[in-house]
C-alpha positions as CSV (number, residue, x, y, z in Angstrom):
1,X,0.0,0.0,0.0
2,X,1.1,3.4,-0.8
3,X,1.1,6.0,2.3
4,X,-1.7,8.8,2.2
5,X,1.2,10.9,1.2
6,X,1.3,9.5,-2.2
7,X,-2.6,9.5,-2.2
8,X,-3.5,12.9,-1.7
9,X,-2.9,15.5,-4.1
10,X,-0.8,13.5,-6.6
11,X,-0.2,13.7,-10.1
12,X,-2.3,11.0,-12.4
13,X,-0.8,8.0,-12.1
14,X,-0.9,5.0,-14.5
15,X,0.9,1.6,-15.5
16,X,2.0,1.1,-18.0
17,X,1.4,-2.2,-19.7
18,X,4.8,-3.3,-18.6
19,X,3.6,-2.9,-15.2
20,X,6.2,-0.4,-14.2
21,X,4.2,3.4,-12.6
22,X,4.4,6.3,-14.7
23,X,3.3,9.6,-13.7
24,X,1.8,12.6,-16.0
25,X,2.7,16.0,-14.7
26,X,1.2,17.7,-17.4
27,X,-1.4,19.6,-15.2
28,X,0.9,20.3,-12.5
29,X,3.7,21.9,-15.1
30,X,3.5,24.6,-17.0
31,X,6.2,23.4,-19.8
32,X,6.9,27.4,-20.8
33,X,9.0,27.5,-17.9
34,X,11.4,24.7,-16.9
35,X,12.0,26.1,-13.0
36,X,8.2,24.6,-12.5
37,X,9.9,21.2,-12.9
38,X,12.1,21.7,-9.9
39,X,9.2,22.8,-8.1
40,X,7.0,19.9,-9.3
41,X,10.0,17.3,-8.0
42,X,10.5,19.4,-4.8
43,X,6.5,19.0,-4.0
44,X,6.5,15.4,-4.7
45,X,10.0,14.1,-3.9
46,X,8.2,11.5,-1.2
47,X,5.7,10.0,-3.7
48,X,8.4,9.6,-6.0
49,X,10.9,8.6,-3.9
50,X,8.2,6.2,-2.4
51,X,7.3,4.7,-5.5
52,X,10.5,4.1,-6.7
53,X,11.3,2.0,-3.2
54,X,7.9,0.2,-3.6
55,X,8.1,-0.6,-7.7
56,X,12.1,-0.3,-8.5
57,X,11.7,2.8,-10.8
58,X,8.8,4.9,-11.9
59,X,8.4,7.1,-15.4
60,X,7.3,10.7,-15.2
61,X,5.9,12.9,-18.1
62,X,5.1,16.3,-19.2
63,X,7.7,18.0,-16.9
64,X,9.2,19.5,-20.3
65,X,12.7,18.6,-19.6
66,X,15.2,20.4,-22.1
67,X,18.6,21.0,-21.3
68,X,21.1,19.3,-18.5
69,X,20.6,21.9,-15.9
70,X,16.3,21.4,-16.0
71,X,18.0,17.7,-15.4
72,X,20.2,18.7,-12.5
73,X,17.7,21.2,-10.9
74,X,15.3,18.4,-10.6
75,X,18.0,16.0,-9.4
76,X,19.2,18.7,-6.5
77,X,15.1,18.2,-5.4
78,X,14.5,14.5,-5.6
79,X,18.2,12.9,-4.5
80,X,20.4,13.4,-1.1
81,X,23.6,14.1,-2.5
82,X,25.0,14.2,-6.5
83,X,27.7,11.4,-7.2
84,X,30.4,11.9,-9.3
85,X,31.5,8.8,-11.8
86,X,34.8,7.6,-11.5
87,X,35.8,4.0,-13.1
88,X,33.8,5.0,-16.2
89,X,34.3,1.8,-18.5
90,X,33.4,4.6,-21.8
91,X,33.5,8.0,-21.9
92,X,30.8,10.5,-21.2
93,X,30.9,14.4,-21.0
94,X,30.3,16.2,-17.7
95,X,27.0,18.3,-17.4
96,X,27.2,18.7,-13.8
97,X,27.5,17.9,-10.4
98,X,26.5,14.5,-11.1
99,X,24.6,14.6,-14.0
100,X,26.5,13.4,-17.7
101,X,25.9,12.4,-21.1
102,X,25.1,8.8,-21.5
103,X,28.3,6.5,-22.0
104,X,29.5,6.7,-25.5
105,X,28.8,3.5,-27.1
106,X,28.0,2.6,-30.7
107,X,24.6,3.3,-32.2
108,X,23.9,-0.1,-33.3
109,X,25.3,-2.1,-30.2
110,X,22.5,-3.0,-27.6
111,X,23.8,-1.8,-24.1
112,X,23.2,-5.1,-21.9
113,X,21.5,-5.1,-18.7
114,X,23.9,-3.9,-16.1
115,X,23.8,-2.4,-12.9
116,X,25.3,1.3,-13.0
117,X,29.1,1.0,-11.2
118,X,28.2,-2.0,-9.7
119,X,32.1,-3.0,-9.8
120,X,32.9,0.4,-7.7
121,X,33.5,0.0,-4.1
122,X,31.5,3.1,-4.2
123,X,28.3,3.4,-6.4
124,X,25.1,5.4,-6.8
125,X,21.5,4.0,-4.7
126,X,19.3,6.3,-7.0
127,X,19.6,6.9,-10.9
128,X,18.0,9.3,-12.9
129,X,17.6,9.2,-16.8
130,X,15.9,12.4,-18.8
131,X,15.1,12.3,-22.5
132,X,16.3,15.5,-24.1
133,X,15.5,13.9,-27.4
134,X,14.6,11.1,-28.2
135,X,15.6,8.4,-31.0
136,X,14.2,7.7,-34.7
137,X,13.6,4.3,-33.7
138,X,14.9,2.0,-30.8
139,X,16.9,3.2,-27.9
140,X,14.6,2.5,-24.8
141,X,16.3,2.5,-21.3
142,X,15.1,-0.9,-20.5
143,X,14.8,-2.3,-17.0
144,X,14.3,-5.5,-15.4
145,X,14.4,-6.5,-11.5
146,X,17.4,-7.9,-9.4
147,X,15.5,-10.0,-7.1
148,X,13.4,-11.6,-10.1
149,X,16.3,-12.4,-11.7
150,X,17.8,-13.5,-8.9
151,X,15.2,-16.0,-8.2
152,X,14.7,-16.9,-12.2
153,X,18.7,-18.4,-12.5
154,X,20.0,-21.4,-12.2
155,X,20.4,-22.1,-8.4
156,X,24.3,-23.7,-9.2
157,X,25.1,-20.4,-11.1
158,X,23.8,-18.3,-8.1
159,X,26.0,-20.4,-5.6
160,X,29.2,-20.0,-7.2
161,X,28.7,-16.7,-7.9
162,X,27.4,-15.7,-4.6
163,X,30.4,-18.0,-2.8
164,X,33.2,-16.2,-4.9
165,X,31.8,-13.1,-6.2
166,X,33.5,-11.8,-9.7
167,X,36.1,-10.4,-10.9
168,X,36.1,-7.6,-12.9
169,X,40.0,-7.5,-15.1
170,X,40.4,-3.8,-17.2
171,X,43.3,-3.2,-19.7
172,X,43.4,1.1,-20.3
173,X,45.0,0.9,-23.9
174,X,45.5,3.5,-26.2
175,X,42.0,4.5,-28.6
176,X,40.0,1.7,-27.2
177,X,37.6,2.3,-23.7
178,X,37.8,4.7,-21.4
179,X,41.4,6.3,-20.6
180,X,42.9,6.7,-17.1
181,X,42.3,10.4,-17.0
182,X,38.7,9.8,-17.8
183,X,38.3,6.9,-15.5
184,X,40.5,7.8,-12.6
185,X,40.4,11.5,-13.3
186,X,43.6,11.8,-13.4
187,X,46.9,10.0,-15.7
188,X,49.5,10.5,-13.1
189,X,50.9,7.1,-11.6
190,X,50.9,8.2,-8.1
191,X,47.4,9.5,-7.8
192,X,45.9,6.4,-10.1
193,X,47.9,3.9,-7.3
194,X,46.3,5.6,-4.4
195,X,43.2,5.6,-5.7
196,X,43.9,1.9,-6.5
197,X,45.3,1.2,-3.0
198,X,41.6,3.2,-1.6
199,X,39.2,1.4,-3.7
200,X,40.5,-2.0,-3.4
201,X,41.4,-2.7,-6.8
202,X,45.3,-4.7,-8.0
203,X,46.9,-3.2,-10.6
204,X,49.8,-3.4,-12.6
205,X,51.4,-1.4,-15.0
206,X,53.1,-3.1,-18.3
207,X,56.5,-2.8,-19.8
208,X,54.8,0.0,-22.9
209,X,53.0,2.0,-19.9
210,X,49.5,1.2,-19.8
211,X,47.7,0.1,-16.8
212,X,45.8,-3.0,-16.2
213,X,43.4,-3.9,-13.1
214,X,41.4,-6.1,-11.5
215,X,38.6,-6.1,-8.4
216,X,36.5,-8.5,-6.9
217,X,33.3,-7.7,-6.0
218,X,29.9,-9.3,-4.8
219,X,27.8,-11.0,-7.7
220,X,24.5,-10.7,-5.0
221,X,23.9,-8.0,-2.3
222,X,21.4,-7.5,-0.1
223,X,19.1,-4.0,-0.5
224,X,20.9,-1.2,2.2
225,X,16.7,-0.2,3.1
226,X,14.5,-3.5,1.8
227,X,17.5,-6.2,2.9
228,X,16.2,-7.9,-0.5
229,X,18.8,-10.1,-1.9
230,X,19.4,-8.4,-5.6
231,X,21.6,-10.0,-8.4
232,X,24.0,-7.2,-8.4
233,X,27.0,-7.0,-11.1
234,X,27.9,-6.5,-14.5
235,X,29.4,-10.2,-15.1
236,X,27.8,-10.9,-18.3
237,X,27.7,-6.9,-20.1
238,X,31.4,-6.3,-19.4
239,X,32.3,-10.0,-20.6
240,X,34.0,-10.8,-23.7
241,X,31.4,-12.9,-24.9
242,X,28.7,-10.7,-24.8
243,X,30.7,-8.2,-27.2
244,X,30.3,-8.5,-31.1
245,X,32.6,-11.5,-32.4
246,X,34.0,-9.1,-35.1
247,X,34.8,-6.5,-32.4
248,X,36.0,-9.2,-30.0
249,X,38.3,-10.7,-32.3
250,X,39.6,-7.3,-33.3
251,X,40.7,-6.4,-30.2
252,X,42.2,-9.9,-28.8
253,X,44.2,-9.9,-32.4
254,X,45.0,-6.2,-31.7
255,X,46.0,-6.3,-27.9
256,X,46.0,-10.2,-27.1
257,X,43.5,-12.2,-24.9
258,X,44.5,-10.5,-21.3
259,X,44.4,-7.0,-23.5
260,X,40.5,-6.8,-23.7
261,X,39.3,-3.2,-22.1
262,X,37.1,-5.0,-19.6
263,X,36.5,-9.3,-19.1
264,X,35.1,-10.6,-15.6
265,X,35.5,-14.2,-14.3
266,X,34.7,-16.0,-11.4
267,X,35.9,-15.0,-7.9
268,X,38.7,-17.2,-7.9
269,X,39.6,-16.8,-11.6
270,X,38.4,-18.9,-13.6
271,X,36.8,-17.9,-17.5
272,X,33.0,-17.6,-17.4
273,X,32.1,-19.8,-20.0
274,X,30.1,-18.9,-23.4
275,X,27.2,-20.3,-21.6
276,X,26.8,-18.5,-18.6
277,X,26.9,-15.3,-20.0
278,X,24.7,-16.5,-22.3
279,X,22.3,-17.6,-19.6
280,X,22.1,-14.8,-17.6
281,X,21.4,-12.5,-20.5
282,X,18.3,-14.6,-21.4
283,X,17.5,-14.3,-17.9
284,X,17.4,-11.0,-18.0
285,X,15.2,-11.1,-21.1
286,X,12.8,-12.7,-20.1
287,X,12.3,-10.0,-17.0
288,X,12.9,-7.0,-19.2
289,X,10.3,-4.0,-19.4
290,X,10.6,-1.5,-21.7
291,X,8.8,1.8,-23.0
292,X,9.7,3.7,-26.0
293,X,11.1,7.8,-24.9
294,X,9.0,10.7,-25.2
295,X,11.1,13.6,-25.5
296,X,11.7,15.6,-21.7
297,X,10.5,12.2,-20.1
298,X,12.3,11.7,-16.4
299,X,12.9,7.8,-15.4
300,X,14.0,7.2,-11.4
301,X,15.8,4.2,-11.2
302,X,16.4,2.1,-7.7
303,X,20.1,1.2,-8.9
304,X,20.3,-2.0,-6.4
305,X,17.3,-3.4,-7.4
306,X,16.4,-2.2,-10.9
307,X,18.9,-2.9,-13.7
308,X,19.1,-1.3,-16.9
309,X,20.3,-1.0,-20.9
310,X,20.1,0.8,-23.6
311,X,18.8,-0.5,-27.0
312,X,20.4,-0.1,-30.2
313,X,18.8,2.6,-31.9
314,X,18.8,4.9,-35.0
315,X,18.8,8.4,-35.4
316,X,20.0,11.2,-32.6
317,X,19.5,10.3,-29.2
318,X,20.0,12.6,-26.2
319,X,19.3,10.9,-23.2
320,X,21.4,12.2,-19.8
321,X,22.2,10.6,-16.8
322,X,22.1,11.6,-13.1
323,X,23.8,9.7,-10.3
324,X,22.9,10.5,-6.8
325,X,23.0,9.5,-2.9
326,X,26.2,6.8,-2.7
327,X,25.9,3.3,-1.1
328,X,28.4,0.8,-0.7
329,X,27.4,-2.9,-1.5
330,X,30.1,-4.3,0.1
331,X,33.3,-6.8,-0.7
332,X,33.7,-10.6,-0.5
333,X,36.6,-12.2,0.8
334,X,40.1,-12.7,-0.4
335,X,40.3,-14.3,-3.7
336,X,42.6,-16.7,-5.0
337,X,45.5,-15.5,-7.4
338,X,45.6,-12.0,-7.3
339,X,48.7,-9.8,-7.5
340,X,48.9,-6.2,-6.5
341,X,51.9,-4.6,-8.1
C-alpha cells in the first residue's frame, strides 16, 4: 500500500502495460518555464521517492525537460547528495554535479543489462535518466528486476557466484575504452595507485606503460533499506562474450587475450564460459520491461534493485544521466591468485 502521502494530491498515475508506474505532470507543469519542474519534484520528492522504493523505478511525463541543468535542478530536489562517476568503462561528457551524457557506445550495439558502477567500491543507490531527445527508432532505457532475476537463474550459477563473487580485469590501452584520466580523473601514476590502494582494486602497469586492473566484488547484495537479496553485477555486459565477435576478435588480435578493455570471471579466476553469459542474459530477457522515450521524459531508477540497458537505436539520441545518494554494496573475501603490483 502506498502512504496517504502518495494518495492525496498526486499527479495522475498510471501503469503502464509493462507494469512499471508512470506519472503525467502535465497539469501540475507549466512546460513554458522549466524552474516549475524543480518545483513539481521538490513538492513530490516523497511520492516519488516512495514509488520508486515500492516498484524499483517509476516514469514521469510532461515536466518538459530540455537541457542538462532542467536535469540537475530536478536531481538537486528528488536525491540526497550528487555522485560523481569515477571508473567510467566509456566516456561521457560532464553536465554537472553529477549529472552526464550517456556513455559513449556505438549506435547499433545494444547496451546489456547492467547495474550502474556495480564493480565500484562506491556506487550510486538512485539513478536518474531524462530524454532531451529522443531516438528515430529504438533506444529505450530498459529495466528489469534484481531479485526476479535472482530468483529466475540457475540455483548452481547463483552459488558459485554468490560463494566467490566476480572479478572484474580492465586493460586502459591507447583508442579503445575509457582512458585513465577519464576513469581515474587523473593520468599521473601516483594518484591512479592511491586511488587503486583506496578502492580496493590490484593493478599493474606493463612494460609500454598502460595500466591494467582487477577487483573483486559481490555478484549478489542485499538492499541497504528492503534487505532484499538483488543480483548485483555486470558479469555478463562487461564479458567478452557478450561483445560483437568481429569486435571481440579485433581487439584480442589487436592487444592479445588479457588485452580486452574490460573481461570478468569468477571470484577465484576462472573464465566464465560462453554459456553463462549466455544464460544470464536470457534471464534477463525474459524480465525486461521496456517503453519507447518521449522527448523531456524523467525515469527514477532504484540502482540495487532495478537494472538497466540501452537499445540499439537509430537516429540522434540525447538521453542524460544523473547519479545521486552513494551506497556501498560491500566486498567478498580474499580471492585466489591475485597480485597487486
Amino acid at each position: 500500500m502506498l502512504s496517504a502521502l502518495f494518495r492525496k494530491n498526486r499527479a495522475t498515475t498510471t501503469d503502464a502495460p509493462e507494469g512499471l508506474p508512470v506519472l503525467d505532470a502535465e497539469d501540475a507543469t507549466d512546460t513554458t518555464d522549466t524552474t516549475d519542474a524543480a518545483a513539481w519534484a521538490a513538492g513530490r520528492r516523497g511520492e516519488l521517492r516512495e514509488l520508486v522504493a515500492e516498484r524499483g523505478a517509476v516514469t514521469v511525463r510532461g515536466l518538459g525537460l530540455r537541457t542538462p541543468a532542467d536535469v540537475e535542478s530536478v536531481l538537486r530536489q528528488v536525491a540526497g547528495h550528487p555522485l560523481a562517476e569515477h571508473e567510467a568503462f566509456a566516456a561521457r561528457d560532464r553536465h554537472a554535479d553529477g549529472v552526464y551524457s550517456s556513455s559513449a557506445w556505438p549506435p547499433s550495439q545494444p547496451m546489456c543489462m547492467h547495474h550502474e558502477l556495480s564493480y565500484a567500491l562506491e556506487c550510486p543507490g538512485l539513478m536518474l535518466f531524462a530524454c532531451l531527445e529522443p531516438p528515430v527508432e529504438g533506444g529505450a532505457t530498459a529495466l528489469a528486476d534484481a531479485t526476479a532475476v535472482l530468483r529466475a537463474l540457475p540455483a548452481d550459477l547463483v552459488d558459485r557466484f554468490a560463494r566467490e563473487g566476480w572479478l572484474l580485469t580492465r586493460a586502459y590501452n591507447e583508442g579503445i575504452g575509457a582512458t585513465l584520466a577519464q576513469s581515474f580523473g587523473t593520468d599521473d601514476r601516483g594518484e591512479v595507485e592511491a586511488y587503486c590502494r583506496a578502492h580496493a582494486i590490484d593493478w599493474s602497469w606493463q612494460p609500454d606503460g598502460s595500466l591494467r586492473t582487477w577487483q573483486h566484488r559481490h555478484a549478489v547484495v542485499r538492499h541497504p533499506v528492503s534487505g532484499r537479496p538483488c543480483w548485483f553485477n555486470q558479469i555478463a555486459f562487461l564479458n567478452e562474450w557478450t561483445m560483437a565477435s568481429e569486435v571481440r576478435e579485433f581487439l584480442i588480435d589487436e592487444y592479445g587475450p588479457d588485452g580486452l578493455p574490460f573481461n570478468t570471471r569468477y571470484g577465484n579466476g576462472d573464465p566464465v564460459p560462453p554459456d553463462v553469459v549466455e544464460q544470464i542474459n536470457k534471464t534477463y530477457e525474459t524480465h525486461t520491461v521496456r517503453r519507447a522515450w518521449l522527448r523531456g521524459d524523467l525515469m527514477l531508477v532504484d540502482n540495487i534493485r532495478t537494472a538497466h540497458s540501452r537499445e540499439a537505436y537509430q537516429g540522434p539520441r540525447n538521453v542524460v544521466v544523473a547519479m545521486a545518494d552513494p551506497v556501498r554494496p560491500g566486498l567478498p573475501g580474499p580471492r585466489v591468485g591475485s597480485e597487486a603490483a
